[in-house]
C-alpha positions in Angstrom: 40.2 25.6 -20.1 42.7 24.3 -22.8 41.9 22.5 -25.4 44.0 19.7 -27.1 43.1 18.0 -30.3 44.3 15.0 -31.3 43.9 14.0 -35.1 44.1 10.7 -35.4 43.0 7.2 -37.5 42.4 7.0 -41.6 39.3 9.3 -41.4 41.8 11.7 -40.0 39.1 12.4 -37.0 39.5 15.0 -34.5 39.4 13.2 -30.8 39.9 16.3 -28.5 40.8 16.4 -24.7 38.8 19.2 -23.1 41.2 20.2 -20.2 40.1 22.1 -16.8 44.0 23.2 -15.8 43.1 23.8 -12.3 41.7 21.2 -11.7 43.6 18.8 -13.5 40.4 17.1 -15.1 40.0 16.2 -18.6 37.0 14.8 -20.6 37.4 12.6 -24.0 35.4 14.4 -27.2 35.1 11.4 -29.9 37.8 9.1 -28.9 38.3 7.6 -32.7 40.6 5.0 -33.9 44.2 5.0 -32.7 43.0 4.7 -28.8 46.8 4.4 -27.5 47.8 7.4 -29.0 45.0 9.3 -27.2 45.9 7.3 -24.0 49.5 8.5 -24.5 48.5 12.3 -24.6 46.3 11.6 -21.6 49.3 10.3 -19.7 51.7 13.4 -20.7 49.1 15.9 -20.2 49.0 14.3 -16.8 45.2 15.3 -15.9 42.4 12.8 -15.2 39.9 11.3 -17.3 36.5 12.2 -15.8 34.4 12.2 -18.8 34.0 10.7 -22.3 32.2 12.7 -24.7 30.6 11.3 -27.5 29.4 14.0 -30.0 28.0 10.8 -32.5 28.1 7.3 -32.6 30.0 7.1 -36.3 32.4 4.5 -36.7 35.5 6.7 -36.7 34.5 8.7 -33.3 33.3 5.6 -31.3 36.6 3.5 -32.0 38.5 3.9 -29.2 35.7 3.9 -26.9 36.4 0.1 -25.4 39.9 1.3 -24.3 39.8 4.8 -23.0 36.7 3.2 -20.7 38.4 0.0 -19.8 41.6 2.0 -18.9 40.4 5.4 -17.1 36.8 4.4 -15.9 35.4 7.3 -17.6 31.4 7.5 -18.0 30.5 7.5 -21.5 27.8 9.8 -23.3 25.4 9.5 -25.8 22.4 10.9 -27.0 19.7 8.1 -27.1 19.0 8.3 -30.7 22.1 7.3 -31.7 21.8 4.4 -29.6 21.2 1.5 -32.4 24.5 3.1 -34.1 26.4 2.4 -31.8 25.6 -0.6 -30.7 26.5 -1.7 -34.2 30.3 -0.2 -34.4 31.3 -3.8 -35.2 29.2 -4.0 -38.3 30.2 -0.8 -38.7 34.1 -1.7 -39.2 33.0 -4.5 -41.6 32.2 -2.9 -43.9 35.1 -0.6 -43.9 37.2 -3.5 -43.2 38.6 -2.3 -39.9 38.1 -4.5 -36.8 36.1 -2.9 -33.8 36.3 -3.7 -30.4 32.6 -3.5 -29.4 32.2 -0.2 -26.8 30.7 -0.6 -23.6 27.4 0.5 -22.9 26.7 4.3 -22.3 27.0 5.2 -19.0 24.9 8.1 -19.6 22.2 9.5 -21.9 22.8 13.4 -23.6 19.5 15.3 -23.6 18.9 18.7 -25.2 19.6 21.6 -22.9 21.8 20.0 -20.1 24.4 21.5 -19.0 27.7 18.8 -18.4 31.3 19.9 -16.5 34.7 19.0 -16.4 36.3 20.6 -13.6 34.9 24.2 -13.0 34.2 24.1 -17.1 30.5 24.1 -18.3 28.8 22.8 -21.5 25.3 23.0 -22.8 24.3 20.3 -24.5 22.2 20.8 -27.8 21.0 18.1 -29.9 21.9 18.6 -33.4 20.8 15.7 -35.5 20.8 15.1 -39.5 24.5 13.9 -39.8 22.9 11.5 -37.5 19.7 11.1 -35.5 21.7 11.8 -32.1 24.1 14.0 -33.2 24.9 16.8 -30.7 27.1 20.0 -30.2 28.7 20.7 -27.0 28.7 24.3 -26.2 31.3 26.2 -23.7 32.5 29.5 -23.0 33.2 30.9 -26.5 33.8 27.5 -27.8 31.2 24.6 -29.6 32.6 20.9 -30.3 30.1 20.6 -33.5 31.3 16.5 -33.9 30.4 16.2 -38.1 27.7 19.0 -37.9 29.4 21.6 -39.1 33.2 21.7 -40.1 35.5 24.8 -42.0 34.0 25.0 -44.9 31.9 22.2 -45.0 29.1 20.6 -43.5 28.8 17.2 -42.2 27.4 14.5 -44.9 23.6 13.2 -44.5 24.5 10.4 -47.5 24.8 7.8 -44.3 22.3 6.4 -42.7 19.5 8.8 -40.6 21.0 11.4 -42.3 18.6 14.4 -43.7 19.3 17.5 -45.6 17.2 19.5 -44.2 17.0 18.2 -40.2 21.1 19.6 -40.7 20.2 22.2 -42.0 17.6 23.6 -39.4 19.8 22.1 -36.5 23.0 24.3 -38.0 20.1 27.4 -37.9 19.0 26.6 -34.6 22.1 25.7 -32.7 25.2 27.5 -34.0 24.1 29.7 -36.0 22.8 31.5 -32.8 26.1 31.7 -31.2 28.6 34.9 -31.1 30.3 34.8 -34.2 33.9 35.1 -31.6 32.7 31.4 -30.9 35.6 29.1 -31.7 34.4 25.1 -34.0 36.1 22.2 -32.8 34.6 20.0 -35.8 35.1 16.1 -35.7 37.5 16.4 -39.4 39.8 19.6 -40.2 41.1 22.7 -39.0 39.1 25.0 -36.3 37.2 27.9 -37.7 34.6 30.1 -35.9 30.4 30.9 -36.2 31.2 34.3 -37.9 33.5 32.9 -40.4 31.2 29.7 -41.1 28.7 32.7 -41.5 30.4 34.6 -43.9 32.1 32.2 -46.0 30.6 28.4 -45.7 29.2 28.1 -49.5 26.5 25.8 -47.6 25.1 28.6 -45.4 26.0 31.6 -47.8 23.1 29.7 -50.5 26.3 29.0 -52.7 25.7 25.4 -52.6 22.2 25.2 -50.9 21.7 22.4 -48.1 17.9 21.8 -49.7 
């Protein structure tokens, strides 16, 4: 597996392309604003689109949606409870200012537990909410795509709409925090880190700054 991220858009959001080399199959992570510069690495990478993976339905992670389906045929997934998110990504833009194609319909709910593939590489599902009601992290072999759950650092913000202090907090318990500390974050903003050193160091899960 190789994986290639792709900052991209204002928000500076992490799309990633989750590659099975073998196989030459690729899913989409959070395809986010600048859709033809995503479309571009798909094209040199030379692998095929057989998934798009949507970690949340935030404006800057749903943005190039429209395209990367319309172009590669892709199913799309979501979990169902961030369904009425969305379906508002053009309100969404408004009121950033930033026109938004509207996405397609999911192809495809996300439910807690199952396990998704790209090639011959697996992922567990885990739903994750309190950034968002549908948040969820996708967990591989020593790897976790954590979308805004958990980044270097930080945590994701719960100021937005269905956001909750302490839903993130038990979800970050429950779902990562349980993973080898080896385990290598993919978050939807910033560098990569891993469990151990969010462990150690995060002021949000070492009671510096506390999440309740």
């Amino acid at each position: 597996m190789k994986v290639i991220p792709i900052p991209n858009g204002q928000f500076a959001e992490n799309c990633y392309v989750v590659v099975d080399e073998a196989r030459r199959a690729c899913a989409i992570v959070d395809p986010g604003e600048e859709a033809e510069l995503i479309t571009q690495r798909v094209a040199v990478l030379d692998v095929t689109p057989v998934a798009i993976w949507l970690t949340h339905a935030h404006l800057d992670h749903v943005m190039g949606v429209a395209r990367l389906k319309r172009e590669t045929g892709a199913p799309v997934c979501l979990h169902p409870a961030d369904r009425e998110l969305y379906d508002h990504a053009v309100q969404q833009g408004l009121a950033f200012g930033i026109p938004v194609e509207p996405p397609p319909p999911p192809d495809r709910p996300f439910t807690h537990g199952e396990v998704v593939r790209v090639g011959d590489c697996v992922f567990t599902v885990r739903h994750a909410p309190g950034h968002s009601p549908g948040s969820v992290c996708l967990v591989g072999d020593g790897v976790v795509f954590t979308g805004d759950v958990l980044f270097a650092g930080s945590v994701g913000r719960t100021d937005l709409p269905g956001g909750d202090f302490e839903t993130l907090r038990k979800s970050i318990e429950r779902e990562l925090l349980v993973l080898p500390d080896s385990t290598i974050v993919y978050s939807g903003h910033g560098p990569e880190t891993t469990i151990g050193q969010e462990r150690r160091a995060n002021p949000f899960l070492t009671g510096v700054y506390p999440l309740a």
